[in-house]
Every structure is written in C-alpha cells, then in structure tokens.
VEXPA-534425 format. One line per field, with one value per residue (C-alpha): x, y, z; residue number from 1. Coordinates in nm, 4 decimals. Example, Ala and Ser with C-alpha at 12.3 -4.5 7.8 and 13.67 -1.06 7.14 Angstrom:
# VEXPA-534425
xx	(1.2300, 1.3670)
yy	(-0.4500, -0.1060)
zz	(0.7800, 0.7140)
nr	(1, 2)
***
This chain:
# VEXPA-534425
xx	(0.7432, 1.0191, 1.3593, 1.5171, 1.2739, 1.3126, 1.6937, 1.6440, 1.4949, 1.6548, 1.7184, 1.5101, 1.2102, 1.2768, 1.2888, 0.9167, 0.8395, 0.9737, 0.7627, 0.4558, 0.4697, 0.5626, 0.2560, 0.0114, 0.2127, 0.2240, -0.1365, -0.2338, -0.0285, -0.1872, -0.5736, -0.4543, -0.2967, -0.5197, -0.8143, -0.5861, -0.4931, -0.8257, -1.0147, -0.9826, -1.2307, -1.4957, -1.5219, -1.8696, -2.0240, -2.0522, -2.0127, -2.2430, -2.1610, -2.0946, -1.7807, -1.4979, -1.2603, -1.5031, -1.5508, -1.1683, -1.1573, -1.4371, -1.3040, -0.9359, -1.1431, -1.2321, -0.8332, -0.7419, -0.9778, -0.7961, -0.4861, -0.6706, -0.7664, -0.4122, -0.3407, -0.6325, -0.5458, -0.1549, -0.3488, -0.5689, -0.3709, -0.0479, -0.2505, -0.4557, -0.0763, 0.0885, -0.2187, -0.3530, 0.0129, 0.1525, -0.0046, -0.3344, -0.3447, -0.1356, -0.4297, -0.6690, -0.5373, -0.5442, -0.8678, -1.0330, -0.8305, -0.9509, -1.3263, -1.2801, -1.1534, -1.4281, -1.7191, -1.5870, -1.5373, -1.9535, -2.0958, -2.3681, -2.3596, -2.5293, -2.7681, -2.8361, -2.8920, -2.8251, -2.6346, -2.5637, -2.3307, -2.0413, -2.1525, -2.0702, -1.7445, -1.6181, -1.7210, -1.5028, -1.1860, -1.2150, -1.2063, -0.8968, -0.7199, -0.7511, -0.6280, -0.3325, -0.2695, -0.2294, -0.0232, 0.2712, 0.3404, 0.2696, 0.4731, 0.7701, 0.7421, 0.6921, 0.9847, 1.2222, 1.1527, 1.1734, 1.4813, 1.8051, 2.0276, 2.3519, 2.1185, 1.8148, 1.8508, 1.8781, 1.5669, 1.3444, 1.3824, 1.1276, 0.8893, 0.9610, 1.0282, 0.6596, 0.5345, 0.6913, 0.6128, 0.2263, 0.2408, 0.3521, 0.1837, -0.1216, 0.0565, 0.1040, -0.2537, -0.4273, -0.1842, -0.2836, -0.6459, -0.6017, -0.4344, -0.7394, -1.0812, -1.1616, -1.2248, -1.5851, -1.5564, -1.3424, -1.6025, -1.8591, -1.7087, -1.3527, -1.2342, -1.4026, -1.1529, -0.8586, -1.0767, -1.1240, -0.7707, -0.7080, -0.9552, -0.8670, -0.4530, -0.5641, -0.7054, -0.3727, -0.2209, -0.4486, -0.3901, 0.0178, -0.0294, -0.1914, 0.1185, 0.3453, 0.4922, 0.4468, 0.7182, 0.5806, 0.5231, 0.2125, 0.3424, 0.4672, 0.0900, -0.0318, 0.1775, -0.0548, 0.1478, 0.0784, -0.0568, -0.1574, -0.0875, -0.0087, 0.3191, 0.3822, 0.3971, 0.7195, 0.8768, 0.7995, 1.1439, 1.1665, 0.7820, 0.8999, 1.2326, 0.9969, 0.8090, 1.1201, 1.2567, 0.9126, 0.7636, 1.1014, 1.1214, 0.7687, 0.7636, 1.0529, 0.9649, 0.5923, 0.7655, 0.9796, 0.7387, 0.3772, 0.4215, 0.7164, 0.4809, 0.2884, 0.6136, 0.7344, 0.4239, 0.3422, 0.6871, 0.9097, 0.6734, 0.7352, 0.3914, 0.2327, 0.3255, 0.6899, 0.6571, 0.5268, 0.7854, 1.0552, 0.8767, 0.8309, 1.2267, 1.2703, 1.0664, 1.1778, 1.5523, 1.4436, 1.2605, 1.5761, 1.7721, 1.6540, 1.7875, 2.1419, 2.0954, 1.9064, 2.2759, 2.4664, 2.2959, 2.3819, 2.7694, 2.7542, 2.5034, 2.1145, 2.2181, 2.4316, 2.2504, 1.9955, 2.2856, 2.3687, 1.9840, 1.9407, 2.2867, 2.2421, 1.8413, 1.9122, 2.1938, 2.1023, 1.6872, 1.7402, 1.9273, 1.7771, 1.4319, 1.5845, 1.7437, 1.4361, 1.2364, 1.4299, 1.5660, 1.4760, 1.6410, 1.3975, 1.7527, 1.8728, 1.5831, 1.5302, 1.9303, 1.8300, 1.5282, 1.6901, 1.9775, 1.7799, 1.5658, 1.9268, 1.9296, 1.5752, 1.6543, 1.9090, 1.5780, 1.3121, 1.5072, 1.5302, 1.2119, 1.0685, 1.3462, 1.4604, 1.1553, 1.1292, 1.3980, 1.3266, 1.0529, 1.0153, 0.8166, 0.5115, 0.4186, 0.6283, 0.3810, 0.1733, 0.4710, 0.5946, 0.2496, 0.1287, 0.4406, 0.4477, 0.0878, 0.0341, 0.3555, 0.2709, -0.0715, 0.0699, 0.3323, 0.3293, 0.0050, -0.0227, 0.3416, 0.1277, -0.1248, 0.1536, 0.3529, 0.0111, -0.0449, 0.2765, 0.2896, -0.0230, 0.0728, 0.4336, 0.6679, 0.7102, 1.0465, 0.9217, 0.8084, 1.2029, 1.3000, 0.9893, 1.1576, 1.4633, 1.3606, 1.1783, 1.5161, 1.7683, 1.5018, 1.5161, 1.9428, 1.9266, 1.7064, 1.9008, 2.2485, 2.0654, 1.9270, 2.1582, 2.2393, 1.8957, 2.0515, 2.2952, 1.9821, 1.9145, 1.5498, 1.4788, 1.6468)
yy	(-0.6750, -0.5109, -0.3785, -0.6367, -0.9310, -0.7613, -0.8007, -1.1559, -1.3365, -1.5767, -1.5366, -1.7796, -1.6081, -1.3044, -1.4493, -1.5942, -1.2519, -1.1052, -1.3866, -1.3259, -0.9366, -0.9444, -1.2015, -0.9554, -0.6963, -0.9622, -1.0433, -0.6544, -0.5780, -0.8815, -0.8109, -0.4386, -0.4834, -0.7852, -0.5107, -0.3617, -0.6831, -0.8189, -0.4466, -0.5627, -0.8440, -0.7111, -0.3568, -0.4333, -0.5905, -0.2872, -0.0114, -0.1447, 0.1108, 0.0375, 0.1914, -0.0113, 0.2824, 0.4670, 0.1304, 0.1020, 0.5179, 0.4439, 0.1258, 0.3521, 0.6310, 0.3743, 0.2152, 0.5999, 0.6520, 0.3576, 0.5756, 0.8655, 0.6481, 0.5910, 0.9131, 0.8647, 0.4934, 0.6017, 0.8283, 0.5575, 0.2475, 0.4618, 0.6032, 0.1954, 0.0828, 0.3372, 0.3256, -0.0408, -0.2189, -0.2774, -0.6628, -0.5258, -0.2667, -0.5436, -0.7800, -0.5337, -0.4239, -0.7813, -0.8077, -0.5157, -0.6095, -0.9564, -0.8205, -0.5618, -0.8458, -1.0674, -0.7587, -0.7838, -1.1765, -1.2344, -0.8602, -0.8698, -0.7049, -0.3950, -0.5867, -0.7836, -0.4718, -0.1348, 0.1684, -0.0134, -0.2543, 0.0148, 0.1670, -0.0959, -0.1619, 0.1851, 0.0952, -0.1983, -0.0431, 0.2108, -0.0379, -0.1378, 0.1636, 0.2522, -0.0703, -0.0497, 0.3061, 0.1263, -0.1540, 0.0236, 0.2190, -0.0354, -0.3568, -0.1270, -0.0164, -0.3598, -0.4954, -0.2131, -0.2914, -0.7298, -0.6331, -0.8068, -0.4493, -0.4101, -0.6399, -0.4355, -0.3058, -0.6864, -0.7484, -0.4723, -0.5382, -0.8394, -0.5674, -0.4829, -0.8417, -0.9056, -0.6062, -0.6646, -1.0565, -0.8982, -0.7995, -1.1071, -1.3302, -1.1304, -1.1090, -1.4529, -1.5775, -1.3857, -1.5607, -1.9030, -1.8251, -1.6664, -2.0132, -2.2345, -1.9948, -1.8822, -1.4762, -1.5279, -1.7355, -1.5041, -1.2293, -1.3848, -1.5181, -1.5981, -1.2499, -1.3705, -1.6295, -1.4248, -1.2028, -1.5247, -1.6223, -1.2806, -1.3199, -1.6626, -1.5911, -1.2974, -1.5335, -1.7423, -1.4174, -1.3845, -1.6385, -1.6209, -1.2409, -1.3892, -1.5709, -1.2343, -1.0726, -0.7396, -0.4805, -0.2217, -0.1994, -0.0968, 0.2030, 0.3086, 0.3175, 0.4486, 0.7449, 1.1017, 1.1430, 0.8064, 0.8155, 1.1759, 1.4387, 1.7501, 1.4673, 1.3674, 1.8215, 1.7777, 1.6351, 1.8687, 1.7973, 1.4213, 1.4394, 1.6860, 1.5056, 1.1521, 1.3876, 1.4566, 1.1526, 0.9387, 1.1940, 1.1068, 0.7372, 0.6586, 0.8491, 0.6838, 0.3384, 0.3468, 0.5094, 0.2175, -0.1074, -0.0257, 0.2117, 0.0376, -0.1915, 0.0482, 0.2394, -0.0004, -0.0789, 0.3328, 0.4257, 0.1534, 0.0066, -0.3536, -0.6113, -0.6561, -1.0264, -0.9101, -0.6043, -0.8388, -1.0926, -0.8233, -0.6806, -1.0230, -1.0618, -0.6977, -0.7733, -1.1270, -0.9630, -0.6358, -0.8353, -1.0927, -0.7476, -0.6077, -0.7961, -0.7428, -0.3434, -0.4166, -0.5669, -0.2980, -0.0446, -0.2074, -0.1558, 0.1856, 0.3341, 0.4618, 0.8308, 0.7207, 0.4804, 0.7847, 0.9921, 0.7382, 0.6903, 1.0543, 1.1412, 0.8189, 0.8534, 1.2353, 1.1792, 0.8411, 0.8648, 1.0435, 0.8752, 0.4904, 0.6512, 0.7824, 0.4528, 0.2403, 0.4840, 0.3550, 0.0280, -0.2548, -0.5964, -0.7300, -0.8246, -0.5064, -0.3369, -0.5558, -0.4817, -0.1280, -0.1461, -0.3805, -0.1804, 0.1543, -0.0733, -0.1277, 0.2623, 0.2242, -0.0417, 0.2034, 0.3910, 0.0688, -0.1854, 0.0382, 0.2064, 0.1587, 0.1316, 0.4670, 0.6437, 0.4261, 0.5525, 0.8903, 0.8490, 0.8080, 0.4983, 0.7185, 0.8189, 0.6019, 0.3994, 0.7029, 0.9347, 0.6432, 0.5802, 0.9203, 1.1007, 0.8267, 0.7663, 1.1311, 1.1558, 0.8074, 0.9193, 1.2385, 1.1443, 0.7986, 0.7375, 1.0025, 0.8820, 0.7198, 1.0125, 1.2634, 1.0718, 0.9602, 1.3621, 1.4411, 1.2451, 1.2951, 1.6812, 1.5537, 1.6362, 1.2572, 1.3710, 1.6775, 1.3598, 1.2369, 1.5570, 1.5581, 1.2148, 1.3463, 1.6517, 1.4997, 1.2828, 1.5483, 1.6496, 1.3352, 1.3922, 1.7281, 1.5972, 1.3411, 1.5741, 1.7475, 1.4946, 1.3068, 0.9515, 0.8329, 0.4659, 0.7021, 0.8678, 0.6238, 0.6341, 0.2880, 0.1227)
zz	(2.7683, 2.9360, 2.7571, 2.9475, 2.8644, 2.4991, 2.4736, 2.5888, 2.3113, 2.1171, 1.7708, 1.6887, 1.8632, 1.6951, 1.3404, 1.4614, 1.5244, 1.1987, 1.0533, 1.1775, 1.1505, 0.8279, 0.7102, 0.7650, 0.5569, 0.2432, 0.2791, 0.3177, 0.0164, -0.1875, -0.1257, -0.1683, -0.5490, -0.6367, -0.6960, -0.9876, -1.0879, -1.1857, -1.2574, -1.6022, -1.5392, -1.2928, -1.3706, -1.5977, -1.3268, -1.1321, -1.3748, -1.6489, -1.9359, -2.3108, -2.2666, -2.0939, -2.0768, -1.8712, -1.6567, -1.5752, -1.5060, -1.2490, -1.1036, -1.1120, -0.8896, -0.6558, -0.6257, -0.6078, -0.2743, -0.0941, -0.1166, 0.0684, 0.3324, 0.4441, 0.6363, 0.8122, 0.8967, 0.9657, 1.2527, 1.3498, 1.3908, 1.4975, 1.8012, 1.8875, 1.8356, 2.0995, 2.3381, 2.3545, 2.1624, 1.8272, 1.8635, 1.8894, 1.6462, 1.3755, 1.4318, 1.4076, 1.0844, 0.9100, 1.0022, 0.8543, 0.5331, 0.5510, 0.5969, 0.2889, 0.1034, 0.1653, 0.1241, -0.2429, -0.2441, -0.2277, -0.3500, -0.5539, -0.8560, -1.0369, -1.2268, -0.8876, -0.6332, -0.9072, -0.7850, -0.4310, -0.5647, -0.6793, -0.2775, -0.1465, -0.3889, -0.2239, 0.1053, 0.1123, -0.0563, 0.2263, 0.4451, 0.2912, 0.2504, 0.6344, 0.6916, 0.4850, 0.5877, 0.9443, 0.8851, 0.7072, 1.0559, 1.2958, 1.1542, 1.0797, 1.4425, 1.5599, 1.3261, 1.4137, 1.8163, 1.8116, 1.5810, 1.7048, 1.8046, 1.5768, 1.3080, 1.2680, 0.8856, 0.7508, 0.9827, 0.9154, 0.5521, 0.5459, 0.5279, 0.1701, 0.1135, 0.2002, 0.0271, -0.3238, -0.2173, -0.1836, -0.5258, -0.6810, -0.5470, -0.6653, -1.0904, -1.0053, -0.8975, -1.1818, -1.4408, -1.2795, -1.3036, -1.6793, -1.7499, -1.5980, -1.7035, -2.0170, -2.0335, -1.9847, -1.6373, -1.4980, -1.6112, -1.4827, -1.1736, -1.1621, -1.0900, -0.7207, -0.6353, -0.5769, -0.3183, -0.0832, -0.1592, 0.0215, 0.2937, 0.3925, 0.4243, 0.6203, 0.8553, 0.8922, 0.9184, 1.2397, 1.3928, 1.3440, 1.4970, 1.8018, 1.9730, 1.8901, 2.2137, 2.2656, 2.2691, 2.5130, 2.8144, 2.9980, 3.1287, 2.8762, 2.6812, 2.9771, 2.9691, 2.9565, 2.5738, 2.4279, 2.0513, 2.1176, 1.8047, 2.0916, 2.1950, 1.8786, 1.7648, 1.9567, 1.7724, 1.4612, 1.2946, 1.2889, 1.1481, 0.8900, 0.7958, 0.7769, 0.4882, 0.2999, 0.2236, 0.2064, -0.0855, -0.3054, -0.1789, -0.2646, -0.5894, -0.6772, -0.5984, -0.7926, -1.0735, -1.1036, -1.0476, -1.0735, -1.3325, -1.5460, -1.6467, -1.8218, -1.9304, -2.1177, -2.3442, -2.3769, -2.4098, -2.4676, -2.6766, -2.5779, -2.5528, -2.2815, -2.1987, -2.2580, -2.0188, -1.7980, -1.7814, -1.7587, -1.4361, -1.2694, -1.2683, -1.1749, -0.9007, -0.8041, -0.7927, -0.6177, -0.3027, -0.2845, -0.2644, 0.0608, 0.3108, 0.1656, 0.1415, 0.4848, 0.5795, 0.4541, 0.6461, 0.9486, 0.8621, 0.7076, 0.9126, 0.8083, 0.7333, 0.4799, 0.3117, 0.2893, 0.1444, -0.1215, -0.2203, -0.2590, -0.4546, -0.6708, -0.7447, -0.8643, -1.1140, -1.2415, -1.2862, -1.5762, -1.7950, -1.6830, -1.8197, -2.0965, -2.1828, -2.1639, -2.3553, -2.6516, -2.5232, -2.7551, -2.6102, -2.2619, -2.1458, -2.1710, -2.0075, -1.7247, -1.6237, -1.6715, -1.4027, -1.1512, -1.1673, -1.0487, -0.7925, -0.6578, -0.5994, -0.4448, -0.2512, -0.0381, 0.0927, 0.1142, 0.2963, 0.5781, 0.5371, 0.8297, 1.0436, 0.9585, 1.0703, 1.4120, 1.5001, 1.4984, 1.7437, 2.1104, 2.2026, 2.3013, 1.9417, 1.7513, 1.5650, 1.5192, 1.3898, 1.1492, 1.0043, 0.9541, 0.8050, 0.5848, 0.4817, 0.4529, 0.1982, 0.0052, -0.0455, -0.2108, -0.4005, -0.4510, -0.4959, -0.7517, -0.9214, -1.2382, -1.2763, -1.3053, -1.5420, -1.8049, -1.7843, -1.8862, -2.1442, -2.2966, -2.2541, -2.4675, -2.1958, -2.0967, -2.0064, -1.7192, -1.5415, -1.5371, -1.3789, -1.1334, -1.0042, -0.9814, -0.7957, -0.5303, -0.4855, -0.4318, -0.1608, -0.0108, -0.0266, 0.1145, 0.4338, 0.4978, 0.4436, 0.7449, 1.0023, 1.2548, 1.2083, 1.3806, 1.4199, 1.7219, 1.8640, 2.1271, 2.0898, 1.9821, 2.2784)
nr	(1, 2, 3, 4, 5, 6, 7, 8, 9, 10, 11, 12, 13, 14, 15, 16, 17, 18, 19, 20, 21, 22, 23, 24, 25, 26, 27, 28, 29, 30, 31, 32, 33, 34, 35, 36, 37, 38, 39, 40, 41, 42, 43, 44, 45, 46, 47, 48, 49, 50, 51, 52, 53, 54, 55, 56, 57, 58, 59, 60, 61, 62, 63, 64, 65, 66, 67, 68, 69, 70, 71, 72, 73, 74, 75, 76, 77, 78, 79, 80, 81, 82, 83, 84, 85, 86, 87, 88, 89, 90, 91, 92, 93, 94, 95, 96, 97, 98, 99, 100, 101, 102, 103, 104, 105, 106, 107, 108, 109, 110, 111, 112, 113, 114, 115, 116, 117, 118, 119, 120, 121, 122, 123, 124, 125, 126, 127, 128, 129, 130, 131, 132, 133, 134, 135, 136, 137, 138, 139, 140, 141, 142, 143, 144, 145, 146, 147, 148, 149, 150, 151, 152, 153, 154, 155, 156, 157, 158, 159, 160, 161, 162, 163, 164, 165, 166, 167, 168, 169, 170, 171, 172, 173, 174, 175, 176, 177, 178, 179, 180, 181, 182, 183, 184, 185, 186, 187, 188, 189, 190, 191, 192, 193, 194, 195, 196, 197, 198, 199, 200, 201, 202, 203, 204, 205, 206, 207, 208, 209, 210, 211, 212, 213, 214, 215, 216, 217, 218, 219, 220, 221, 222, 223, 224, 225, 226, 227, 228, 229, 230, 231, 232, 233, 234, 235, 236, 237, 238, 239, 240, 241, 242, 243, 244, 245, 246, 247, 248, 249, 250, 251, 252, 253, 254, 255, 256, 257, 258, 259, 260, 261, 262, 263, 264, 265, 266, 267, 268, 269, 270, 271, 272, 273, 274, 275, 276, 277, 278, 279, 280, 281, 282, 283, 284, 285, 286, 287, 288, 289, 290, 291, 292, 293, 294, 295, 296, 297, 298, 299, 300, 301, 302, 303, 304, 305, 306, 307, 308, 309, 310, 311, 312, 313, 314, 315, 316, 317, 318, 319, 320, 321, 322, 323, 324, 325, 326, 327, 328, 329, 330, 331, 332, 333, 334, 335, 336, 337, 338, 339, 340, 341, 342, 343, 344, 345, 346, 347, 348, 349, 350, 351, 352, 353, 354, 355, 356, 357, 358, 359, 360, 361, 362, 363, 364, 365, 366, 367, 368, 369, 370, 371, 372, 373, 374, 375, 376, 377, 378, 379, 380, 381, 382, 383, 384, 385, 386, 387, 388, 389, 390, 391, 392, 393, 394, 395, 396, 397, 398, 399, 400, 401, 402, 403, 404, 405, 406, 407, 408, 409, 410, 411, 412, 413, 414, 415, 416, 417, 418, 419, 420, 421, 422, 423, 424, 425, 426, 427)
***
C-alpha cells in the first residue's frame, strides 16, 4: 500500500484494522498466561513427583523459557515483518501460537509416553514464546502505521487493551471451569479445555488477519537494508533509548499485575479469593484506561507522557508498596493499585507507538520487537523472581527501590531523546 493509499482510508477501515491486529495480540496473550493459570492443575501429569512444590518449580522453569524465546522471536518476526510485510509475519505469529496451544491441548501425558511428555511440554511453550516475542513488535508496528495521523496514541492503545484483555479472559475461563468441574476433572482433564479455547480463537484470529491491508510497500521490503541487523546498527541510539525505558516500563508493569496478586497474599496478607477479586477490578479499570492516556498523548505529545511516567513511577512506587504492605480494607488497596496502573498507563498506552516511531520503515518491526523483547525478557520477565528473593532474603523493601531505580532510568532517557512523535519517521 502506498502512503497515499494509506492516508486514504476511512476511519471506519482503520478501526477494522485496529480490530483485527489487535485479535491476535488478545489471543497470543491468552494461550500465553492460560499456562500459569491452570499450572496448578496439570503440573502432576507431567512432572509425576510426590512433591507438588517441586512440580510447580518445574512447570515455573518451563513458563520461564517462553520468556527467553522472545528476543529471538522479536529478531525473527521483526526481520519476516520488514522483508515479506507486517500481514504476513502477524499471521504467521497467530499461527505458531495457535499450534503451541494445541501441542498442549491433546499431549499425552508422563504416565502415557514418560520423560517425552514434559519434551514435548517445552517444545510447545517454545513455540509460544517465539511467537509472542514476534507479535509484540509487529502489531505495534502495524497499529502505529494503519493509525489515523494526529490520533495515533488513542489507537495504538488497543494493544494493551487486548493484552490485559488476554489475561482476563484467561482468570476468567479458569474461574468458569473451577465453577463447573470438580478438582479432580480438571486434574484429570479439564485443565485441557482452556488450551483448545486458545487454539480455536487463534483460528478466528486468522482468518480476521487475512483481509488486513498491508502498510508497506514492495519497495520498500525490497530495499538492500530491510530487516537486516547491519541497517538496523544505525540506528544505535533509538535501539538503546527503546532499552531504557522498556527495562523500567516492563518491570514496572509485572510488578504491579502479575505479581500483585501474589503481593497481596505474601505481604499484604489478604486470601487468595480476595486478592483475586481486587486484581480483576485493577485490571478491568487499567485496560478501560488506555485509550484515554492513549488520548492524552496525542495532545501533550509522547516525550512527555514518557517524562511524566518516569518522574511519577520514581517518587510514588515507594510509598504505594509500602501502603499495601500494611493496607487492610480491599477498597482501599484496589484504589491504591489502580491508582499506580494510572502512572503505568503513561508508558503502556503508547507502548508501541513510541518505539515505531523511532524507526525507519526498513527495520521498524525488527527494531521495535527486539529492543523490546530483549529488555522484557530481562527485566520483566524476571520482575517476580527478584522480588520472592528479596523477600525471602528480608529486604522485601530493596525490591521497592529496584522499581524505582529502573524508573528514574526510564525518566532520564526520555529527558534525553527528541519528541519521536516530530521525527517524521512514521509518515
């Protein structure tokens, strides 16, 4: 598609477009966190030991290597995404997740084929990972590009919308499923259904991807420097600055849903149903928040939305942890949480956007998806690790400052860069 042909489309064609991208980032994000979701239930069939904390630390290990695989598929489906189009690489993407998925949907287990079955178990969340890894860079690329100019921020925001969506819907289908089957069925099988659940919308994802226009052109994937690493080495500084911000962004953002949960039973020392409720609203609120920070950006410009994240995150993670360490009232804590997602919500409504615009066309699925897989991997993926070990080393509170750290770093990179919404790169 040409920029002209681009900066004809309707609104309505571009919302279509938002749509469809965006599917495939819910359904990644739902077959991706459905795997912690139901550990709980599955874990015995493939690590058959008497002890079920060493099950869940093995069925952990295996979650933990999906996160490695995400450089590799940020290099992957960033270099299939500038070479052969973002359409291509998207639908590649949902695919492999949709295969990984259904490897673990029918597996047989370790008393059905031994020491194969957890093989195969990594094998298919490997699968996953790469594909994840992929479709973080390529949809915000594709997003960012079909975005309406002067509008992007409150467009390119779907893609957290999708993402937190990903992760409810997966709390959501294991509570329906805990409702219907007893513990036993959904040991024995249950813990199955949400697998094809994932497998199947991946397929619907598919086919939505299929009608999506592309937003390159041919010449430029043609070009000598398309989804090469020696073009994308030019641009050293916008690869570096991506870094910055994405190691306190993601550490910031797992710190404050995937680990909360677990923060407020350890720490807080609220149940687990409670802590559980309190999350789901956090995370209703949170998702229904990007488009309006998505908005804001638009008015006040990306750089300082980056500014305000940064400043805000340093001085205020602190004392919100500190708070709901002792907090008592769920009211009082879930005000607490959705009031530092707020914060967050600065940085991950315009995620993606931010780094696509840093980019030339040539490697700009490849420098989005690497700088940030490569950062995520490191520090976000590692966010609850760091905090269980200081805690269980009783410095709970290092892990406060760690956050906060990693956020003035994210304030001091953006203090630096230009306003990359001015750079004229994303036409």
């Amino acid at each position: 598609m040409t920029p002209q042909q681009l900066q004809q489309l309707t609104s309505t064609q571009r919302i279509l477009a938002i749509v469809g991208a965006s599917s495939g980032n819910l359904v990644e994000w739902f077959d991706f966190y459905i795997y912690a979701f139901s550990a709980l239930y599955f874990s015995a069939a493939f690590f058959p030991k008497d002890n079920p904390t060493v099950q869940l630390l093995q069925t952990a290990g295996i979650f933990a290597a999906g996160f490695l695989m995400r450089p590799v598929g940020g290099w992957l489906f960033g270099r299939i995404a500038d070479r052969w189009g973002r359409r291509n690489s998207m639908m590649i993407s949902v695919l492999m997740m949709c295969f990984g998925s259904l490897m673990i949907a029918v597996m047989p287990t370790h008393a059905q084929i031994g020491t194969l079955a957890p093989a195969l178990l990594l094998l298919a969340r490997l699968f996953q990972g790469l594909s994840v890894g992929g479709e973080y860079g390529t949809s915000a690329t594709y997003m960012s590009e079909v975005a309406e100019p002067g509008r992007r921020g409150f467009f390119a925001s779907f893609q957290y919308v999708t993402l937190i969506g990903g992760q409810l819907a997966a709390v959501l289908v294991m509570v329906v499923l805990q409702a219907l089957l007893s513990e036993a069925e959904l040991k024995a099988w249950g813990w199955r259904i949400p697998f094809v659940i994932g497998a199947a919308s991946a397929l619907i994802s598919l086919y939505l991807r299929r009608s999506l226009a592309e937003t390159t052109t041919a010449s430029e994937r043609q070009s000598e420097g398309a989804g090469r690493m020696s073009t994308l080495l030019k641009h050293k500084r916008a690869f570096v600055t991506v870094l910055g911000f994405t190691a306190g962004g993601s550490l910031i953002f797992y710190a404050f849903t995937t680990y909360m949960q677990k923060y407020l039973v350890n720490t807080a020392g609220m149940s687990k149903p409670t802590a559980s409720a309190v999350m789901t609203v956090a995370l209703l609120v949170y998702m229904a928040m990007q488009p309006l920070f998505g908005a804001l950006s638009d008015r006040i410009g990306r750089r300082t939305s980056m500014l305000w994240f940064g400043g805000l995150a340093t001085i205020c993670t602190a004392p919100i942890m500190f708070a709901l360490a002792g907090v008592k009232s769920p009211v009082l804590a879930g005000l607490l949480i959705i009031a530092a997602l707020a914060i967050v919500s600065l940085y991950t409504s315009i995620s993606g956007l931010i780094k696509a615009e840093m980019f030339p066309v040539e490697v700009r699925a490849l420098g989005v998806g690497l700088s940030y897989a490569v950062a995520n991997a490191i520090f976000g993926g590692s966010a609850e690790y760091v905090a269980l070990w200081f805690k269980q080393a009783g410095v709970e509170q290092n892990f406060y400052w760690y956050v906060s750290g990693m956020c003035a770093l994210a304030f001091v990179v953006a203090w630096k860069m230009p306003d990359p919404g001015k750079s004229g790169l994303l036409k």
